[in-house]
VEXRO-757698 format. One record per residue (C-alpha): residue number from 1; y, z, x. Coordinates in steps of 0.1 Angstrom, whole numbers, plus 5000, padded with zeros to 4 digits. Layout:
N
+-----+------+------+------+
: num :   yy :   zz :   xx :
+-----+------+------+------+
: NUM :    Y :    Z :    X :
...
+-----+------+------+------+
END
This chain:
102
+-----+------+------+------+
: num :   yy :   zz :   xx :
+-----+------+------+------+
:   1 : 5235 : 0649 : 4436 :
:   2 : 5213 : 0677 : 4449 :
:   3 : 5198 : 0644 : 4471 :
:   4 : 5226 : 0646 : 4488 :
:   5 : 5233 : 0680 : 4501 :
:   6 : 5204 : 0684 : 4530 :
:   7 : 5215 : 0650 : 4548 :
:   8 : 5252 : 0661 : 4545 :
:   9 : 5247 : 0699 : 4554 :
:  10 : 5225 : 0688 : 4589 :
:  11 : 5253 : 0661 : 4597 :
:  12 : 5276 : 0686 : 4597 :
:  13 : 5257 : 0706 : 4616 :
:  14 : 5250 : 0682 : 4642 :
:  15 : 5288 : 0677 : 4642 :
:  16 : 5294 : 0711 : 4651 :
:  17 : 5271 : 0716 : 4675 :
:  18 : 5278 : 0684 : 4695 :
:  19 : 5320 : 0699 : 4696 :
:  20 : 5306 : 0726 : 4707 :
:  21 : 5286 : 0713 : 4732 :
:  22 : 5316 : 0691 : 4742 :
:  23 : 5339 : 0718 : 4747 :
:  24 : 5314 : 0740 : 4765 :
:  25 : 5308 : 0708 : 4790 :
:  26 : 5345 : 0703 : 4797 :
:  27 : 5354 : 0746 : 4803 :
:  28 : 5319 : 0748 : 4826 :
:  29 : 5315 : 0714 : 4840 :
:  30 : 5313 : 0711 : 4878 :
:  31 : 5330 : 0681 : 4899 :
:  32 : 5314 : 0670 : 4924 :
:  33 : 5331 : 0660 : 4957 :
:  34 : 5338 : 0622 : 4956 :
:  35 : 5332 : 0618 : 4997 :
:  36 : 5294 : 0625 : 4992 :
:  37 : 5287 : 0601 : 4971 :
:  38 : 5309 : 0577 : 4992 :
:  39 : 5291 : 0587 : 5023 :
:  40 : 5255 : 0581 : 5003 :
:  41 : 5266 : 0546 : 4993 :
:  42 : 5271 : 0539 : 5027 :
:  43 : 5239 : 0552 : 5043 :
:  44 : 5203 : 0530 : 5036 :
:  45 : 5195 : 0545 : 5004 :
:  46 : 5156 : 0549 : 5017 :
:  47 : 5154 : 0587 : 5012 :
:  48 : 5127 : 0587 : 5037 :
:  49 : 5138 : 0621 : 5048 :
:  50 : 5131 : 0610 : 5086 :
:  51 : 5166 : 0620 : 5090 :
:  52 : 5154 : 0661 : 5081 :
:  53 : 5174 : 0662 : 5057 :
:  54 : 5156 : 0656 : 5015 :
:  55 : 5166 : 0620 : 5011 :
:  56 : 5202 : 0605 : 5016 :
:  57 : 5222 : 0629 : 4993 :
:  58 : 5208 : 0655 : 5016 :
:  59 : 5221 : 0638 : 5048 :
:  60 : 5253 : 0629 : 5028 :
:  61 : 5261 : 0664 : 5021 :
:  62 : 5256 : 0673 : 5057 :
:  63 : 5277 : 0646 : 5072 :
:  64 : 5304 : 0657 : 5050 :
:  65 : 5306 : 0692 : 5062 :
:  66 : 5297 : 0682 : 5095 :
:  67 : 5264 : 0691 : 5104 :
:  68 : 5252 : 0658 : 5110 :
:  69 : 5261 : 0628 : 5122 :
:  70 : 5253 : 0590 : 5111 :
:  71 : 5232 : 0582 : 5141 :
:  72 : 5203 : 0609 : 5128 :
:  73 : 5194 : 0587 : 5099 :
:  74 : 5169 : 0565 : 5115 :
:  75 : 5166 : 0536 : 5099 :
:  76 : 5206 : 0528 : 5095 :
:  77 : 5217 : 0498 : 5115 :
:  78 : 5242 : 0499 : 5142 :
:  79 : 5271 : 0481 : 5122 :
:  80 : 5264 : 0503 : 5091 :
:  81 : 5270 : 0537 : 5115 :
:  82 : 5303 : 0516 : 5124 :
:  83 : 5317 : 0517 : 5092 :
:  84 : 5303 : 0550 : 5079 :
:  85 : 5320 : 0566 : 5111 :
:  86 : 5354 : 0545 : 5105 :
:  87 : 5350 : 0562 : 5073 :
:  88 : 5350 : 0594 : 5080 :
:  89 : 5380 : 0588 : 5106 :
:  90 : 5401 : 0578 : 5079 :
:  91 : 5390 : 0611 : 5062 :
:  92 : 5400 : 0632 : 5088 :
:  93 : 5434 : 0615 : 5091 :
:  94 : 5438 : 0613 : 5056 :
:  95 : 5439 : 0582 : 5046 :
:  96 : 5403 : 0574 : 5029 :
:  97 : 5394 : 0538 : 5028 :
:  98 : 5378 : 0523 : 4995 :
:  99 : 5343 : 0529 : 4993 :
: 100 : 5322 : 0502 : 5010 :
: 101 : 5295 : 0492 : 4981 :
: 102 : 5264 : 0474 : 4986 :
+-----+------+------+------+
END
């Protein structure tokens, strides 16, 4: 019996502490804006940074609060800029199109 008491005692504590991490994730957790990651799908995914900006998350962050635009990523092609600016039309009318996915 006394065999049993450590691996029951630290399961329990491991219980407890992974609720409490749990609960602590949900009350503190941050969301992150959904358009940024749709924008970063739709760029090259090269993160050359040739663009100034540290890799496409960078650039996607700026082109959704608009200090940057498609055409400064350089090695995007001309139909992808297309599509990435009919996105963000359809953002600032309201009506967001599904995310284009590679």
């Amino acid at each position: 019996m006394n065999i049993l008491i450590p691996p029951l005692v630290l399961g329990g504590l491991g219980m407890v502490l992974g609720l409490m991490i749990y609960f602590v994730a949900q009350k503190f957790g941050v969301e992150e804006d959904h358009r940024i990651q749709d924008v970063e799908h739709l760029l090259p995914n090269y993160n050359c940074g040739a663009c100034g900006y540290p890799g496409c998350k960078g650039m996607a962050e700026a082109i959704v609060a608009g200090k940057a635009v498609p055409a400064q990523c350089k090695p995007i092609k001309k139909e992808e800029i297309e599509i990435l600016n009919q996105y963000l039309e359809s953002l600032k009318a309201g009506t967001p199109l599904p995310s284009e996915t590679r």
